[in-house]
N, C-alpha and C positions, 0 to 999 in steps of 0.2 A: 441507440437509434440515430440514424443521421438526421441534418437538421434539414427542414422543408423551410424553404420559402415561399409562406402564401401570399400568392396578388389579390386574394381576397379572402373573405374569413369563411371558411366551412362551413359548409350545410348540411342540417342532420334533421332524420326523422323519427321524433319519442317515439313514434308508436311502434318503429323497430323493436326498442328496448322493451317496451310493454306487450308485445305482441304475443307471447307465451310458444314463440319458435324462438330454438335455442342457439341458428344459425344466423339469426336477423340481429337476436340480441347482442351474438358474441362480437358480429361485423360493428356492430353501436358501439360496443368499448369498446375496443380496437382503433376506432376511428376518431372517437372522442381523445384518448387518451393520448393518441396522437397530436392532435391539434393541441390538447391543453400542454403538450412538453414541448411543445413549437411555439404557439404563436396568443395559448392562451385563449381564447374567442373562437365559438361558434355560432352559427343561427341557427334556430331549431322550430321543426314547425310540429303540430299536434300538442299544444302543451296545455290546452283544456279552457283558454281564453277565450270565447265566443267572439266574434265579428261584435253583435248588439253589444255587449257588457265593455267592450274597448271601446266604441261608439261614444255610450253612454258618460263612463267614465271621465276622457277625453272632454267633453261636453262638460260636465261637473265642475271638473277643473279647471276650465278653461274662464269659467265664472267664476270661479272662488278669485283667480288673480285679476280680474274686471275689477272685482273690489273698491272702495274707496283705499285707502293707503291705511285711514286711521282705522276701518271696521277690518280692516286684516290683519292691523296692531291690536286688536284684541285678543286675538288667539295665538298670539306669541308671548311665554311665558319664559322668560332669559332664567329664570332659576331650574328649570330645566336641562339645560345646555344644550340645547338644541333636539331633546328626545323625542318630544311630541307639537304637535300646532307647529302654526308658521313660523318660517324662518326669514327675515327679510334680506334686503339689497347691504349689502356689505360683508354681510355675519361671517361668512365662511371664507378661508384663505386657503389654497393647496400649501402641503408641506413644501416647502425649501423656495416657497414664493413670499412677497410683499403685500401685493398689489389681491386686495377681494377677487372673487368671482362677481362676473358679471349675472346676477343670478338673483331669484328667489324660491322657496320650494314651502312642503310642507310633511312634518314625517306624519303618519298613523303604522300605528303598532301594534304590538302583541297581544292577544285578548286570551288572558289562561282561563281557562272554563274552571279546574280541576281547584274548588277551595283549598284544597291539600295538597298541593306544591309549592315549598319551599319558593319556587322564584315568581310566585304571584306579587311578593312582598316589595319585588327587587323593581317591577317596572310600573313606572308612572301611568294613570287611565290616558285613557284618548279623548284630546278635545277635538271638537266636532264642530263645525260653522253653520249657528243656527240658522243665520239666511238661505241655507242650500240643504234641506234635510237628505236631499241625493245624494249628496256629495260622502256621509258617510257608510250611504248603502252600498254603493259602486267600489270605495275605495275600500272597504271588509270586504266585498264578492273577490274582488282582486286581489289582494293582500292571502285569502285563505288558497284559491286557485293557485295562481305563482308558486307559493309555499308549496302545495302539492306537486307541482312539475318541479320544485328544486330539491324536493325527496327522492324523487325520480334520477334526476340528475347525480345526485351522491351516492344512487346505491349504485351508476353505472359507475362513476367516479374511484367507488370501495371494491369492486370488483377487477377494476382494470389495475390499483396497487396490490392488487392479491389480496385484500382484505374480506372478511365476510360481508355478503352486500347489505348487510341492516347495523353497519358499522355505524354510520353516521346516523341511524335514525333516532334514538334514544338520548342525542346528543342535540338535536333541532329540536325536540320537542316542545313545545314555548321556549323555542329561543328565541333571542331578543332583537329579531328580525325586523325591517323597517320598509314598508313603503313610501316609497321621495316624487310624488308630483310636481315636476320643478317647471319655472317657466324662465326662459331666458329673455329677458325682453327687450323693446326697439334700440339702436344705435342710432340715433338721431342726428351726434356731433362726436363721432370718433375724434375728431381733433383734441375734442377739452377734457379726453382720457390720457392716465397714465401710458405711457407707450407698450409696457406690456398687462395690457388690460384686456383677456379674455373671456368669455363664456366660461369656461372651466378650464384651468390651466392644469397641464400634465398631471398626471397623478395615476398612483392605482387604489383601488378599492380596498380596506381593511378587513371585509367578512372574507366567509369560504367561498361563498358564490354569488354574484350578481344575475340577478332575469332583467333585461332590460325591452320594454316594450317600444314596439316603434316609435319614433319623436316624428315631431310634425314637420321638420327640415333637416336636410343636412347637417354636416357639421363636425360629425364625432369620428374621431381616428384615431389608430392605435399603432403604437410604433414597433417595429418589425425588427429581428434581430439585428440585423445590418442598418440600423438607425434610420429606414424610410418609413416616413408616415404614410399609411395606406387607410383610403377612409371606408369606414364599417359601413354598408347597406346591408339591411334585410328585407325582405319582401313583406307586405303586409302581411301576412301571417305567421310570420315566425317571427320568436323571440329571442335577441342576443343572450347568451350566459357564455361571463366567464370568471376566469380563475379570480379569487381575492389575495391577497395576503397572507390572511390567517391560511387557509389552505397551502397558498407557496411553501409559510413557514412548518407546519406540518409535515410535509412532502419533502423540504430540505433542500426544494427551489427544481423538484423533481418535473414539479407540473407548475407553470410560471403566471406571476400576475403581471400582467402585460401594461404599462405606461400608457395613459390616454391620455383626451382631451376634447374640446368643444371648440372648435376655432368661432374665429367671428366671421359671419356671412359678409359674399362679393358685395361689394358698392350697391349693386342696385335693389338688393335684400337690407338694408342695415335698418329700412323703418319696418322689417317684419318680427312678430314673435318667436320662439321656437319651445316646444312643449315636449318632456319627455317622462316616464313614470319609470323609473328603477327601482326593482324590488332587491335589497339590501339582505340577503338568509344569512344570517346568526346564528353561529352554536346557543347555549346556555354558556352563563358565565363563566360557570367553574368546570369547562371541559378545556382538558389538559393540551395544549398547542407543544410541545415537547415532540421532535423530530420522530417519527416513526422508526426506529432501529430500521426495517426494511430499505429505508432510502438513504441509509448511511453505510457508504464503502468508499476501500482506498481511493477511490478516482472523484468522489466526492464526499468528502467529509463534515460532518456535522457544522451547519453559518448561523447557528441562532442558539441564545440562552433560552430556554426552558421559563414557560411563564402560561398565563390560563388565559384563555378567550376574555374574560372581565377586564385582566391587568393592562394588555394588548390594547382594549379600546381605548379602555380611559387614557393610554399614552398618546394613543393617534387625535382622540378630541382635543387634547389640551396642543396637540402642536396644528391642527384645526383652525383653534382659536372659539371653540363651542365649550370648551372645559376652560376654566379657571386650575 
């Protein structure tokens, strides 16, 4: 396939894919699978997120980091490594950086209903911020929603590598999926910062797929084959998803996890906040990240040793700085 250069990130509509016409469907992969071997990133509207429930949400969270400093060090538990409750200003670093993210967030996680699965065992419960009893009704609405639009997403995903499209379902099923309400907060005195001290410095995403809900400002851009940053907008109704890692590696860099980042807002924004909710979709641990034979031939040959979705994170948290 030759290469596209997008000036901006593709827009797509789920309910093509859902729509039960099998010409709407095919144009959705086709055109997804396009963008994800280009440029990685699309926006996507119909993904079952209500107007009221983002609202709401948004609103929840926007209190939780109102907080005093010490009542939101309650619900950060560092023996966790960052899996569930707050995460505060410092914690995180991008790989091959120094210097933190200018940031705080908070994960909520996987809830396995099934007492009889094995990976009930494996993830920590969700703590919850008793001052805001919303906050954990909104952020489960969301969290199961999302999940469902990025089941969606992977069966167009498994269809467009020739695979059966319920490839990846049996492999998400309580996986160890994360919703991240993060807030990036005021730059008051850029001066008395390390010089490369941003919002969220380059990086890509570890899972198969990111949903990323609209942020309350600018800011986030994604770097383009020919190494220009071009910044992500999506319309209020649609929701960014793109490629992670674990998927790249899979794929055998077939379909690309694309370099991002959070720059830090113009001069006249730097005492504003910025709010953004990424939902993080996770295999289960013990599903096999091992190159697809499909996406291995002469012209591209096998870039990655053989290892499981479990082995993978734990590598990326400890170079994080959330793992020990």
């Amino acid at each position: 396939m030759a290469e596209i250069l997008y000036d901006e990130v593709p827009s797509l509509d789920l309910a093509d894919f859902t729509s039960g016409d099998p010409v709407r469907k095919a144009a959705f992969v086709k055109a997804l699978g396009q963008a994800y071997e280009n440029i990685g990133f699309v926006a996507v509207k119909n993904h079952g997120l209500s107007d009221e429930l983002t609202s709401n949400l948004y609103s929840s969270v926007k209190k939780f980091f109102d907080l005093p400093e010490d009542t939101k060090r309650k619900y950060e538990k560092l023996e966790l490594a960052g899996q569930r409750g707050y995460i505060s200003k410092g914690r995180e670093t991008a790989k091959g950086f120094k210097t933190p993210d200018l940031k705080e967030f908070y994960h909520v996680g996987q809830v396995v209903t099934d007492e009889n699965d094995p990976v009930k065992k494996e993830y920590p419960d969700n703590i919850f911020p008793t001052e805001l009893p919303e906050f954990e009704k909104y952020t489960l609405e969301a969290y199961r929603t999302l999940e469902q639009a990025g089941v969606m997403m992977l069966r167009a995903i498994a269809l467009y590598l020739g695979l059966d499209e319920y490839y990846f379902d049996n492999k998400v099923k309580f996986g160890n999926s994360i919703l991240r309400p993060l807030h990036y907060p005021p730059i008051p005195n850029p001066d008395e910062l390390p010089a490369d001290a941003v919002r969220a410095a380059a990086h890509g995403d570890i899972n198969l797929i990111t949903l990323l809900m609209g942020a309350s400002a600018d800011g986030l851009q994604v770097l383009r084959r020919d190494d220009k940053w071009i910044p992500i907008t999506a319309l209020p109704e649609q929701v960014v998803v793109n490629v992670g890692d674990m998927l790249e590696r899979l794929t055998n860099k077939k379909l690309k996890s694309t370099i991002h980042r959070v720059v830090n807002p113009p001069k006249e924004q730097l005492h504003t906040s910025r709010y953004s909710i990424p939902f993080f979709m996770h295999p289960r641990s013990e599903m096999d990240l091992t190159c697809l034979p499909s996406c291995i031939t002469p012209e591209n040959p096998k870039q990655f040793t053989d290892t499981t979705a479990g082995e993978f994170l734990t590598e990326r948290l400890k170079e994080l700085g959330l793992k020990k």
